[in-house]
SEROSE-23028 format. One record per residue (C-alpha): residue in one letter; x negated, z, y negated. Coordinates in steps of 0.25 Angstrom, whole numbers, plus 5000, padded with zeros to 4 digits. Each point is the difference from the previous one (the first is absolute). Layout:
N
aXZY;...
//
This chain:
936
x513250664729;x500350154998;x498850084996;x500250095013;x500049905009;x498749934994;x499350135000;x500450025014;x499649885005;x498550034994;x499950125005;x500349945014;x499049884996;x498850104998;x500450085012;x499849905010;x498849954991;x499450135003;x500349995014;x499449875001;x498650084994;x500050105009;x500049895012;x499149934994;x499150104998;x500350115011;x498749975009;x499050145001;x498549944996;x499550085013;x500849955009;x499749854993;x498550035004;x500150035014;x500949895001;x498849914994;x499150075011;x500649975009;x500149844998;x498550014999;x499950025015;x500949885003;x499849854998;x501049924994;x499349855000;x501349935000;x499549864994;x500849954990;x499950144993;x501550075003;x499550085012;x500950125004;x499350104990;x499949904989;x501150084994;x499050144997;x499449994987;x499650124993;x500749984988;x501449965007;x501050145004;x499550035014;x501350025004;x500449844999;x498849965009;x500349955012;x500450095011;x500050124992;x501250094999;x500050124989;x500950114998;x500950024987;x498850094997;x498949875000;x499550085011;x499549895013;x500850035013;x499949895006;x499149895005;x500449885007;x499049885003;x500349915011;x499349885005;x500449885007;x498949915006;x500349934985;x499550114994;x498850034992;x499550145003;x498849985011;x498649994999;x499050065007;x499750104992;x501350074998;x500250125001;x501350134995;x499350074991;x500350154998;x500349994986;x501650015007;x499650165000;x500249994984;x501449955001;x500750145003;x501649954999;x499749905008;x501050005013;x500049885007;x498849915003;x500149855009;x498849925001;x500249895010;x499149895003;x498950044990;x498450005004;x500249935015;x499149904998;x498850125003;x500450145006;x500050104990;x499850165005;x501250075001;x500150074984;x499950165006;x500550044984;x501449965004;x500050135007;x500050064985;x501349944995;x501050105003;x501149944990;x500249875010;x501249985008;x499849875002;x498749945006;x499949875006;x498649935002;x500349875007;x499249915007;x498950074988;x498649965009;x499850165003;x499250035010;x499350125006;x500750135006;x501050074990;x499450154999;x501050105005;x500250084990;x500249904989;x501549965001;x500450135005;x500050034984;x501049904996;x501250115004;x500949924990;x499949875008;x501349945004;x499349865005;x498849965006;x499749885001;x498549955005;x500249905009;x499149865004;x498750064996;x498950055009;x500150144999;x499750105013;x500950145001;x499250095009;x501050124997;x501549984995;x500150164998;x500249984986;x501249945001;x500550155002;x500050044984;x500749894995;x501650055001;x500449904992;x499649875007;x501049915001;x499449875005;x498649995007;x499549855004;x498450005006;x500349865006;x498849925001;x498950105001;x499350095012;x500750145004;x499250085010;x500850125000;x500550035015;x501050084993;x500749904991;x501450045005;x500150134999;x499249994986;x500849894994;x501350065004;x500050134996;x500249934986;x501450094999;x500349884988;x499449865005;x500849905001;x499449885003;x498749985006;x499249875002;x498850025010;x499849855003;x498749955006;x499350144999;x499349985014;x501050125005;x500250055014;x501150095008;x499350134994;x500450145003;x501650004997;x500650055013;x500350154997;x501350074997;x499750084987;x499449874995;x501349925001;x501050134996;x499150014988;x499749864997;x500649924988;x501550014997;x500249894988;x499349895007;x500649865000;x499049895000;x498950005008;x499049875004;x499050025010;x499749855002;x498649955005;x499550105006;x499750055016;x501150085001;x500950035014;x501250025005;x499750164996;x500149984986;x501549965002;x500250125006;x499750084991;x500749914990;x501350015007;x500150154995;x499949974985;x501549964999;x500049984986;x499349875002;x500749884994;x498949895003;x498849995010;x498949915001;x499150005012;x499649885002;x498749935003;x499550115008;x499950035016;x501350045003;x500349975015;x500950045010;x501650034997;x500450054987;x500850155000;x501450004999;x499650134992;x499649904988;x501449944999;x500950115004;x499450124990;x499949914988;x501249994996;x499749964986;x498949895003;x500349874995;x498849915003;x499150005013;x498849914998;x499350005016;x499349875001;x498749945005;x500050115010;x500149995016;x501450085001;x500649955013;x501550074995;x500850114997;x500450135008;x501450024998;x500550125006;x501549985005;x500950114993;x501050075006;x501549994997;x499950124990;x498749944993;x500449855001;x500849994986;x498850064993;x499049925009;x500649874996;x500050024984;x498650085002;x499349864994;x501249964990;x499150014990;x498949905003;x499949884991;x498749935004;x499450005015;x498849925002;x499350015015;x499549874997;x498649945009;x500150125009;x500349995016;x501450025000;x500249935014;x501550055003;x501349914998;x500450014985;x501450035004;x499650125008;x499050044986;x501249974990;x500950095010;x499050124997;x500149994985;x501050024992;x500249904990;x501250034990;x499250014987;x498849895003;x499849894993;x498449965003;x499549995013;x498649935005;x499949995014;x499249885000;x498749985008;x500450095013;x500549975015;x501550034997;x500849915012;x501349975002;x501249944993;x500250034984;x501050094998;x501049984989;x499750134992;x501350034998;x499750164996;x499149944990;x500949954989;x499250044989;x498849925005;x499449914990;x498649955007;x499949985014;x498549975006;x499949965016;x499049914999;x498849985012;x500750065012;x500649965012;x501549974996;x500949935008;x501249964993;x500850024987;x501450085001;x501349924998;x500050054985;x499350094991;x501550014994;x499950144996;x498749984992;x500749964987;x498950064991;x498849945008;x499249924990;x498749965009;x499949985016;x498849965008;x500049985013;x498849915000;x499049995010;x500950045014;x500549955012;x501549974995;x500849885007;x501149945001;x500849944989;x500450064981;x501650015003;x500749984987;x500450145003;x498650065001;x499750024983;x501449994997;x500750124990;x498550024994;x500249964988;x498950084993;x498949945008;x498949934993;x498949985009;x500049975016;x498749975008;x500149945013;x498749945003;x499449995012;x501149985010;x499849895005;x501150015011;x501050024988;x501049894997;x500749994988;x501149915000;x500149884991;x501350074996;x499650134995;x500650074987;x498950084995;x500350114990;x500249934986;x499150104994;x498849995006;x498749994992;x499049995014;x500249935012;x498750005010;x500449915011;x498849965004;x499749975014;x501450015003;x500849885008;x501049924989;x500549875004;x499249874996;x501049954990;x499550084987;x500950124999;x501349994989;x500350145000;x498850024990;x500749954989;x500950134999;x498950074997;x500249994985;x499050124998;x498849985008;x498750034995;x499249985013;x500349915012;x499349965014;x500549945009;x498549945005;x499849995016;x501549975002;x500149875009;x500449934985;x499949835003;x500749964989;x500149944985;x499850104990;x501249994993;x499849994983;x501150114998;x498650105004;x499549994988;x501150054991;x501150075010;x499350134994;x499750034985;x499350125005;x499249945012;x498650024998;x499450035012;x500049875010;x499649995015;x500449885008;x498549985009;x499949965013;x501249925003;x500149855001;x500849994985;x499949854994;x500049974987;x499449994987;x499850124991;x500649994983;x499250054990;x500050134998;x500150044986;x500950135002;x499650124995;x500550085011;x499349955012;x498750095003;x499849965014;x500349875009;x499549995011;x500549875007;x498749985008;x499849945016;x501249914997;x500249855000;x500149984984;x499249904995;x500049924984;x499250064991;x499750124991;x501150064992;x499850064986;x499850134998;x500250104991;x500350155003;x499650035015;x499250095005;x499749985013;x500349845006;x499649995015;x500249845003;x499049995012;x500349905013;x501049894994;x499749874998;x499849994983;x499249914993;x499449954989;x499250074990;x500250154996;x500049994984;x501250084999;x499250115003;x499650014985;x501350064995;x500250095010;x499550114991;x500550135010;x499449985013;x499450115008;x500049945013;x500049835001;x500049945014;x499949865000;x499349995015;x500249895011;x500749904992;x499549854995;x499750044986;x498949914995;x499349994987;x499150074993;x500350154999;x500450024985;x499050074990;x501350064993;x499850155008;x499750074985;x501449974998;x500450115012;x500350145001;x498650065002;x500950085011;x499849915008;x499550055012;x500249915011;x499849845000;x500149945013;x499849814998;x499449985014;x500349905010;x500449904989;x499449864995;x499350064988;x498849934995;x498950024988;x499450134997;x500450144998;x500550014986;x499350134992;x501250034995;x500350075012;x499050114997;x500850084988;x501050035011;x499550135000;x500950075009;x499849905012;x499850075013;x500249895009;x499649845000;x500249895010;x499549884994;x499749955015;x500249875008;x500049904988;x499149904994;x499350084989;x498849974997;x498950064990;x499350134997;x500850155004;x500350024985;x499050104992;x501450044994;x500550055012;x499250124999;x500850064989;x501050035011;x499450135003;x501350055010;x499949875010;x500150055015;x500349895005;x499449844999;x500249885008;x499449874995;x499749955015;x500249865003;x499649934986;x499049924996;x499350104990;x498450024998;x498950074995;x499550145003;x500950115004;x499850074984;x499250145003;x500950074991;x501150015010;x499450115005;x499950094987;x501449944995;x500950025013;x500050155001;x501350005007;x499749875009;x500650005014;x500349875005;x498949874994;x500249885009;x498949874994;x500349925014;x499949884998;x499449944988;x498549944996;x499750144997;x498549984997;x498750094998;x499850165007;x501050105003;x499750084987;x499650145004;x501050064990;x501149985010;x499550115008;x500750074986;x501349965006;x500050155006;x501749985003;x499849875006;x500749975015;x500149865001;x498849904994;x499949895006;x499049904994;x500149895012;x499949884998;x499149954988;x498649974998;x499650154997;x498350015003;x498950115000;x500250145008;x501350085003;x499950114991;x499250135003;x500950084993;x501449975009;x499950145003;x500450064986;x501649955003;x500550145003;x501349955005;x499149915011;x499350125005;x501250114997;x501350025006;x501249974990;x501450005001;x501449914997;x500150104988;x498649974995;x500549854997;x501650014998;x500150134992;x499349944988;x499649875003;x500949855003;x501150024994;x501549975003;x501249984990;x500250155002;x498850024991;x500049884993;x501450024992;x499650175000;x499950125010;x501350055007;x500450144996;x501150085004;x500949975014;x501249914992;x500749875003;x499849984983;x498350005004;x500349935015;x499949844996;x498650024996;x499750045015;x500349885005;x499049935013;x499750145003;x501150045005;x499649985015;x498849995009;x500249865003;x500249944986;x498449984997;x500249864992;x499650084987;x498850055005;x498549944998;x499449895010;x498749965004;x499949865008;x498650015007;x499249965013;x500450095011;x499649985015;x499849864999;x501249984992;x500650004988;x500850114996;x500850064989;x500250154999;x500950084995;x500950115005;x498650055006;x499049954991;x499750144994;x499349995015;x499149894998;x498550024997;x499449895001;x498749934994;x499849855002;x498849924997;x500049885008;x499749854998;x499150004988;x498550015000;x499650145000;x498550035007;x499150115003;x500550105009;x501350095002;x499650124990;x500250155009;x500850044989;x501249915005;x500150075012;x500450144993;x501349944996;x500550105010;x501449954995;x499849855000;x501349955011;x499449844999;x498549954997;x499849844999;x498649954999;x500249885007;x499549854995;x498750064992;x498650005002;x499750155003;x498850015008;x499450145006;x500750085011;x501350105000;x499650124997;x500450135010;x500750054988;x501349925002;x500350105011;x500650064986;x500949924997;x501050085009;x501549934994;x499349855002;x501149935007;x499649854996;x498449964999;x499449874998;x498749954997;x499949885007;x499349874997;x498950084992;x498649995004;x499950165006;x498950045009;x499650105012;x500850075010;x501450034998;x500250174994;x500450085012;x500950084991;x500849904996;x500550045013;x500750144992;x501249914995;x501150045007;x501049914989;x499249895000;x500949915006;x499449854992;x498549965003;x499349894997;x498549985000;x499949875004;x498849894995;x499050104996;x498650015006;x500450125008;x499350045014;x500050125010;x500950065008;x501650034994;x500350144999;x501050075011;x501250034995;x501550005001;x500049914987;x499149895001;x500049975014;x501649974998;x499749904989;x500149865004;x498449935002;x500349924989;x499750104991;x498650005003;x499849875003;x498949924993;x498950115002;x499049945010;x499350145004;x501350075003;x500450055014;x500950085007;x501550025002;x500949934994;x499149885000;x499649945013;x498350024999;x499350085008;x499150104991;x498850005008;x499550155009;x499150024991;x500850044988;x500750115002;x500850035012;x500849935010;x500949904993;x501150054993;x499650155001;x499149984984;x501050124994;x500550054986;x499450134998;x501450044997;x500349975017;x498750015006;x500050155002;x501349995007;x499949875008;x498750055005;x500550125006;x501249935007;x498749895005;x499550115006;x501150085006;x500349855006;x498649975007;x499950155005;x501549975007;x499549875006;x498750065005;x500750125008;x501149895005;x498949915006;x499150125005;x501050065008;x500849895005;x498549945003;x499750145008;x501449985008;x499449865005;x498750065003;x500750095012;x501049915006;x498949915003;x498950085002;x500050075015;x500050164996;x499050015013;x499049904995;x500350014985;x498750124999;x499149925008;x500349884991;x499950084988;x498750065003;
//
């Protein structure tokens, strides 16, 4: 090789040796230091020893760590930790230390998610580091209110970011000295400022501006100069939950650089300004949902303004006035809109009426969301919508027949949702769109032949056709029409048949139940959610033991028998609800059910089982829900339910040879609405501490048990985010009002009867104690279960009197404590419950008079039968004068005031009738000549 090229080639060599040097080596020592500060007021215990800061070692180039970015110079400039609910960096003891000041180059700082295990004070040294540009300190734990005068110093920032802590802004006047600010997002903490507008517009360079969640009202924004002189670059603006009104879009409507608007979740009512469309011109997305708009103003144009009047919208992409109080016909609403450039709009969740128009102005529309309104009937054809890819028009009134015409020239759509109408036919021969990866069909009429036409759909991914009239035999094609078929609902039909194993990888969810299948178990491999409830299979359930993904098996209302397998060690400890009640199974509750870990909700009732309640069982710390009702188990109720079951809403133990005292550790059960213990051979006293059940004595809500609690396949395959039809087969059950099959049920003694609840169980408060052996008397504590709905003491021993206190229990609609051995006179207040519409006292040792009231003199005399000292209405004896008043008049302090009154004004009326009528008498009989002498 020529000597020039070898010496050439060196040179080159060694250049970039050198180069790899400096790299290696470029770090400055002091900003190393702070660097090592700082990540001594930050924990990083991630376990296995590679947490997020594992990277920093002293003798390793700070410019390699993790997060760190240098300048050509080894200068640090940036700064970038981000922590996912994975991540390492929290403690309780965390904190940003101001060994930051020391890194003088440094220009862009993001800390997200660090310290919000504990709050952390807000680090008033930021106010010092004039080289930022960049400052985010997201969802950080900060707290406390942010010193005015502390980020007006940052003149260089560009973005702010301090969103999702717990910081307080009194005054925003510092927003003034920062000419540079680009981007501004507070969302997630509090902004007291009345002024807000015009302080955060007069940002002559903001851009985007997030004030989510700030607790915000109208503030004072109605004056000229401030909207002449208000910000002339701002595109993006998001205002959501909040209290804001119909004022705040006003002054919005003169920003019209405005490209996307988000108001929702506030208190928007009334009509929306025309103003807000017609002057932004440039806005491209329109976010108004969860409000109580009612429509739109239009204001009709003239002929000279009608051109730019009908293009004044062109612009607008997205359009969501969902779960407002739209109550106009949709084809007068989509008139006053203009819809050339649309592609997503949400509508769903209002009053809109009339017939569906066929959209054809919107031909750019991709997503189409009419759900929950009062629609009629579908256009002929949605012809013109080529590139529509998802439709709902679940949840309406439509009728009338699916034409073969009505989706036809849609050859982009991907997802339809029908469900809900049930006056809907769809005709056996229908040609859906071939594409289609959705079709909800669910409590829509379909012929009772099993419909052919599925077996074009080559790509769905989700089907339901439950609720459709379907007496058939499910045909074998089902199971393999589809490679891509992994979300099945056929429930609630009369389909025969048996069901294959179902080994496919690609099925997630079946859910075949309230049909007439009937065989046994298939195998199992890969699905996540198998709903098989109400059919007719049999024989044992060992197939169970390979089915290694569940998260939601129910098995319920068959003929299973056997023993239940102790295989559950082999499941997905995802698992969260497991449902084998109202079957044949016998033996004990197998342990291996206690390392499902993630159980939530457990019906093991209506069986044979016998034994002990598993000590393993208390492992299952997230249970909310147990029936074991109708066995054969024993022993004690285990004391440390109370301790283990934080979350405890629902424990049913009907039924069993429960043995032993109610352990007082139940009164721990502080979430608990339904525990019903009837029906076992429980002794000693009701508990004294009944009282310290906060959801007895306080008012909750639907939200209180749905929001976090029982959950549905929603939540057991992963949330829902976004508003696609790629995220819409996961919302499947909950598409409607009336499709309640997924939700939680409790089967208990209500008014005499039996009764399972569901769609209101969230309701029921109820407390049931009845047919065991309990003694002493009924604790006063009881009767400030202020909430309590049902109280059953019936078939014990209790002894003593009711005490005046019950007059308390205000919500009490059902109340039974017969055949006990209670004493004394009946507690007049009992009289204050006006919802008390079941009574029975009966077979006591009762005596007195029965309070007056509207209530218990309505109840049958049967209900207080058995008491030997009662008297007075209903029943037929007589009390006697001596106790009390006349019969029947023994009153209810709630009453006695106001019967008394009208009593009297009674007896004064028939007094003055009898005396003057008496007087006229006297004269006509009396001789006027002789009637002195005789009164004399």
């Amino acid at each position: 090789m020529d000597a020039k090229l070898m010496l050439a080639l060196l040179f080159v060599w060694l250049s970039l040796r050198s180069c790899d040097i400096i790299i290696e080596a470029r770090c400055i020592a002091k900003d190393r230091e702070a660097l090592l500060a700082f990540k001594g007021g930050l924990t990083d215990d991630d376990d296995d020893g590679h947490g997020m800061l594992s990277s920093w070692e002293q003798q390793k180039d700070c410019c390699s760590w993790y997060g760190v970015q240098c300048s050509n110079a080894g200068y640090v400039i940036g700064l970038k930790l981000i922590v996912d609910n994975n991540g390492s960096l929290r403690g309780d003891h965390i904190h940003i230390s101001p060994a930051l000041l020391e890194l003088d180059h440094l220009s862009y700082l993001e800390l997200s998610g660090i310290g919000n295990t504990s709050l952390i004070p807000f680090p008033n040294f930021i106010g010092s580091m004039k080289t930022l540009r960049n400052l985010t300190l997201y969802s950080c734990g900060l707290s406390g209110t942010v010193p005015e005068e502390n980020l007006g110093n940052l003149t260089n920032l560009v973005l702010l970011d301090l969103s999702y802590n717990s910081l307080t802004f009194e005054n925003l006047s510092w927003l003034s000295r920062l000419p540079s600010l680009s981007d501004l997002v507070l969302s997630g903490n509090r902004i007291h400022d009345a002024n807000w507008p015009q302080k955060m517009l007069m940002i002559h360079s903001l851009k985007l501006l997030r004030l989510s969640n700030c607790q915000l009202n109208d503030g004072e924004s109605s004056s000229k100069e401030f909207l002449m002189n208000s910000s002339s670059t701002l595109s993006t603006v998001d205002l959501s939950f909040n209290f804001l009104t119909l004022a705040t879009l006003h002054w919005l409507s003169n920003i019209k650089t405005l490209i996307s608007i988000d108001v929702s979740r506030n208190q928007l009512d009334g009509l929306i300004p025309d103003s807000l469309i017609r002057n932004l011109t440039s806005l491209e997305k329109l976010l108004l949902s969860y409000n109580k708009l009612e429509g739109v103003v239009v204001v009709v144009p003239t002929s000279l303004e009608n051109h730019s009047h009908s293009n004044s919208s062109s612009n607008l992409i997205t359009l969501d006035l969902s779960w407002n109080q739209l109550r106009q016909p949709l084809v007068e609403l989509i008139g006053n809109l203009s819809c050339n450039a649309m592609e997503y709009l949400y509508l769903e969740h209002n009053q809109l009426s009339g017939p569906v128009p066929e959209f054809s102005s919107c031909r750019r529309m991709r997503e189409l969301k009419l759900g929950n309104n009062k629609l009629e009937r579908l256009p002929r054809s949605f012809g013109r919508l080529s590139q529509l890819e998802f439709l709902d028009i679940s949840n309406n009134s439509l009728q009338g027949n699916i034409s073969k015409s009505t989706f036809m020239n849609l050859g982009s759509l991907i997802a339809i949702d029908l469900s809900f109408n049930d006056a809907l036919y769809i005709s056996p021969r229908w040609n859906p769109p071939t594409k289609l990866q959705a079709l909800l069909v669910r409590y829509v009429k379909l012929d009772p032949q099993f419909p052919t036409w599925i077996q074009v759909l080559r790509s769905i991914v989700t089907l339901d056709i439950s609720y459709t009239g379907i007496s058939d035999q499910l045909p074998s094609w089902i199971w393999n029409f589809s490679t891509n078929l992994s979300n099945l609902f056929i429930s609630h039909n009369k389909i025969r048949g048996t069901i294959p194993n179902l080994l496919q990888e690609r099925l997630a969810i079946i859910d075949v139940g309230w049909n007439l299948f009937f065989g046994s178990l298939p195998q199992l491999n890969y699905t996540k959610v198998l709903k098989l409830s109400h059919n007719e299979l049999s024989g044992p359930i060992t197939p169970i033991c390979n089915a290694r993904s569940l998260r939601w098996l129910d098995l319920s209302y068959n003929k299973f028998v056997g023993e239940i397998p102790n295989c559950w060690d082999n499941m997905s400890t995802d698992l969260k609800v497991l449902n084998l009640g109202n079957n044949n199974f016998s033996g004990q509750i197998p342990q291996s059910l206690g390392l499902l870990g993630s159980l939530q909700t457990l019906y093991l009732n209506d069986n044979g089982l016998s034994g002990e309640f598993p000590l393993a069982l208390k492992n299952c710390k997230y249970l909310q829900l147990i029936d074991v009702g109708g066995n054969k188990l024993a022993g004690h109720i285990p004391n440390w339910i109370g301790a283990n079951y934080k979350e405890m809403k629902y424990l049913v133990f009907r039924q069993n040879g429960f043995d032993g005292e109610i352990p007082r550790q139940v009164c721990y059960l502080t979430q608990i609405r339904v525990l019903d213990l009837s029906m076992n051979n429980l002794s000693g006293q009701v508990p004294r501490c009944l009282d310290n059940i906060t959801s007895l004595v306080q008012m909750t809500t639907a939200d209180d048990i749905f929001t976090n609690g029982i959950p549905s396949p929603v939540f057991v395959l992963g949330s829902w985010e976004g508003r696609g039809y790629r995220d819409y087969p996961y919302i499947l059950s909950r598409s409607g009002d009336r499709g309640y099959s997924d939700y939680p049920y409790v089967s208990v003694q209500w008014k005499t009867n039996e009764s399972k609840y569901q769609k209101t169980l969230w309701l029921l408060k109820l407390l049931d104690l009845s047919s065991n052996k309990l003694n002493g008397s009924i604790p006063r504590e009881l009767f400030r279960l202020k909430e309590l709905v049902s109280l059953n003491l019936s078939r014990n021993n209790l002894e003593g009197k009711i005490a005046q206190e019950i007059g308390e229990m205000a919500k009490l609609e059902s109340l039974d404590v017969s055949r006990n051995q209670l004493g004394g006179e009946m507690p007049s207040r009992l009289g204050q419950l006006n919802f008390l519409q079941v009574m029975d006292v009966s077979y006591n040792r009762l005596t007195g008079r029965i309070p007056w009231s509207t209530q218990l003199q309505s109840f049958d005399e049967s209900v207080y039968g058995g008491n030997a000292g009662l008297c007075g209405r209903p029943l037929a004896v007589v009390c006697p004068m001596g106790d009390g008043d006349a019969d029947g008049f023994i009153m209810s302090s709630s009453s006695s005031s106001s019967s008394f009154t009208q009593d009297w004004l009674i007896s004064i009326a028939v007094g003055f009738i009898v005396g003057f009528w008496g007087l006229i008498l006297l004269k006509t009989y009396i001789h006027p000549s002789s009637s002195r002498g005789r009164l004399d």
